[in-house]
C-alpha positions in Angstrom: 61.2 142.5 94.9 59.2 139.4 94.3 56.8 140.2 91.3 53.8 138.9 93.9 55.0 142.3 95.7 55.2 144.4 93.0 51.3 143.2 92.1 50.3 144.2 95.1 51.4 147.5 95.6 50.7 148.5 92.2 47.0 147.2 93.2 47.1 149.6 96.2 48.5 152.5 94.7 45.2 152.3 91.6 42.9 151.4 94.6 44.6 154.4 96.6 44.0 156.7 93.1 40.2 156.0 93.6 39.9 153.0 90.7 37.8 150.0 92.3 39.8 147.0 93.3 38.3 144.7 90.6 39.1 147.2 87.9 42.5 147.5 89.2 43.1 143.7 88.6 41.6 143.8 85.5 44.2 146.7 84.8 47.2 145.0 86.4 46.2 142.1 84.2 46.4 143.4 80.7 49.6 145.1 81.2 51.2 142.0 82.1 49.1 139.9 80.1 48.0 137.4 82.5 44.5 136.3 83.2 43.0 138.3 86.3 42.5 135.3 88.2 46.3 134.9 88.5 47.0 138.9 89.4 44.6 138.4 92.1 46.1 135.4 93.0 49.5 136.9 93.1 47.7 139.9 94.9 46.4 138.3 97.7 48.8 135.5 98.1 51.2 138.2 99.1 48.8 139.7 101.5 49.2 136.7 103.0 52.7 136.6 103.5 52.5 140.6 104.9 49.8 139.2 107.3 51.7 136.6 108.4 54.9 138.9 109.1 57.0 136.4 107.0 59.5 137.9 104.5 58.7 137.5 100.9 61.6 135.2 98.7 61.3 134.6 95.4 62.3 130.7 95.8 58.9 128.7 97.8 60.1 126.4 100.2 59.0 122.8 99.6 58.9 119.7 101.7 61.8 117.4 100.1 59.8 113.8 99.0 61.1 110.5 99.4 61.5 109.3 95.7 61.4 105.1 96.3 59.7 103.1 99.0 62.3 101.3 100.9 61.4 97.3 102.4 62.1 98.9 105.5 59.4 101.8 105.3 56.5 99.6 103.7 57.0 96.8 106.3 56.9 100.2 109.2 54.2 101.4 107.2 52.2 98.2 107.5 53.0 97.7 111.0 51.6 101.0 111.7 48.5 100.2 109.7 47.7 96.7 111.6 48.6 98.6 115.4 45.8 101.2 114.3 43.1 98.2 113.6 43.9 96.8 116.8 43.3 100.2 118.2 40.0 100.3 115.9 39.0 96.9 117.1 39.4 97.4 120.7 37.4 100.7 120.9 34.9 99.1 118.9 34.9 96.5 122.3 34.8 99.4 124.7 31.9 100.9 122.8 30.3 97.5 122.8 30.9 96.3 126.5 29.5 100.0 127.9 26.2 99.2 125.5 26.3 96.2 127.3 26.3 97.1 130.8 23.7 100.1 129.7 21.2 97.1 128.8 21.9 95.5 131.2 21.5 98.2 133.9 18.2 99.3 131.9 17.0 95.7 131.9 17.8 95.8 136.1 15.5 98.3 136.4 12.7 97.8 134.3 12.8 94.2 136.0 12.3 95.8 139.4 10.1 98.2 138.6 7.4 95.9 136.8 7.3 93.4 139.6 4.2 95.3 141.4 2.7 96.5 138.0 2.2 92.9 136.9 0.2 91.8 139.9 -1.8 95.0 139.6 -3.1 94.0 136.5 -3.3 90.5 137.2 -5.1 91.4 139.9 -7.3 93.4 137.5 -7.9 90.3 135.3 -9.0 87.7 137.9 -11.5 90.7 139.1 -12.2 90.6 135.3 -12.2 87.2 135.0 -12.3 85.0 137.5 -12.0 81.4 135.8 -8.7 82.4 133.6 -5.8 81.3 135.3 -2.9 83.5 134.8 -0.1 82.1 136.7 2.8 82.8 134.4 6.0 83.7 136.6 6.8 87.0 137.1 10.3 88.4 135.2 11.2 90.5 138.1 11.2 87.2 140.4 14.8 87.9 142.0 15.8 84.4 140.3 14.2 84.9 136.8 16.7 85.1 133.8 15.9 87.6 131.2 14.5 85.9 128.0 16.6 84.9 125.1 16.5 85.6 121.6 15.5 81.8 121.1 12.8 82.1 124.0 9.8 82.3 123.0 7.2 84.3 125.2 4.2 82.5 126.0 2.6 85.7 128.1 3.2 88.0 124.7 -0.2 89.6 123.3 0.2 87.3 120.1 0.4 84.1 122.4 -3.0 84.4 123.3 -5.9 84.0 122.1 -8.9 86.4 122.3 -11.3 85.4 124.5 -15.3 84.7 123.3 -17.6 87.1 125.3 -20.8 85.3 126.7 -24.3 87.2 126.7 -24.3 88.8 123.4 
């Protein structure tokens, strides 16, 4: 009997006997002389094991460690480590190329959909205005390119400049 077991049902049988669980640790603890943390510990560590329907052993199985690094396991090691940056960088692509085509969709449709709205409101302006002459092409023009960063955009609010009013 593993002394983890032996905790725990001596724990039961005090709780069983009516004493609270915390006074039972603190109990448990004094007779052995061990701090409570580690009778609880021991306590619940084997409730653990009952849960798990393993069989208690009084040796703990541990994974065996490779004591030295081998030429031969670093190289595989760093071969593993450059194959999962490739991975990283070609995701990154992926991720990149559907942004792409998103924008590019987005931009599709925002060009074909402004076409009509931009002679509305010219339309508006030389009703407005009939002596400004606002013959800029339109972006959704079927043979338009979409602007570059570089581009600068002459029809942009900044561009122009405010017009005096007469008459006042």
């Amino acid at each position: 009997m593993t002394k983890a077991q032996q905790t725990y049902e001596r724990i039961n049988a005090l709780v069983d006997g009516g004493m609270q669980k915390a006074e039972a640790f603190k109990q448990l603890a004094e007779e052995y002389g061990q701090p409570v943390d580690s009778v609880r510990g021991a306590y619940y560590g084997h409730k653990r094991v009952l849960e798990r329907g393993d069989e208690p052993s009084t040796r703990t199985a541990r994974r065996s460690r490779k004591r030295e690094t081998t030429t031969q396991d670093a190289v595989a090691s760093a071969v593993a480590s450059l194959r999962g940056a490739i991975d990283s960088i070609e995701l990154e692509l992926e991720t990149a190329r559907e942004r792409a085509d998103e924008a590019t969709a987005e931009y599709e449709a925002m060009r074909a959909a402004s076409a009509g709205r931009i002679e509305e409101i010219r339309a508006k302006i030389a009703v407005l205005d009939p002596e400004v002459s606002d013959e800029l092409p339109l972006a959704a023009e079927p043979d338009a390119q979409p602007p570059t960063k570089t581009e600068g955009k002459p029809d942009s609010p900044a561009a122009r400049k405010p017009k005096e009013v007469k008459g006042s």
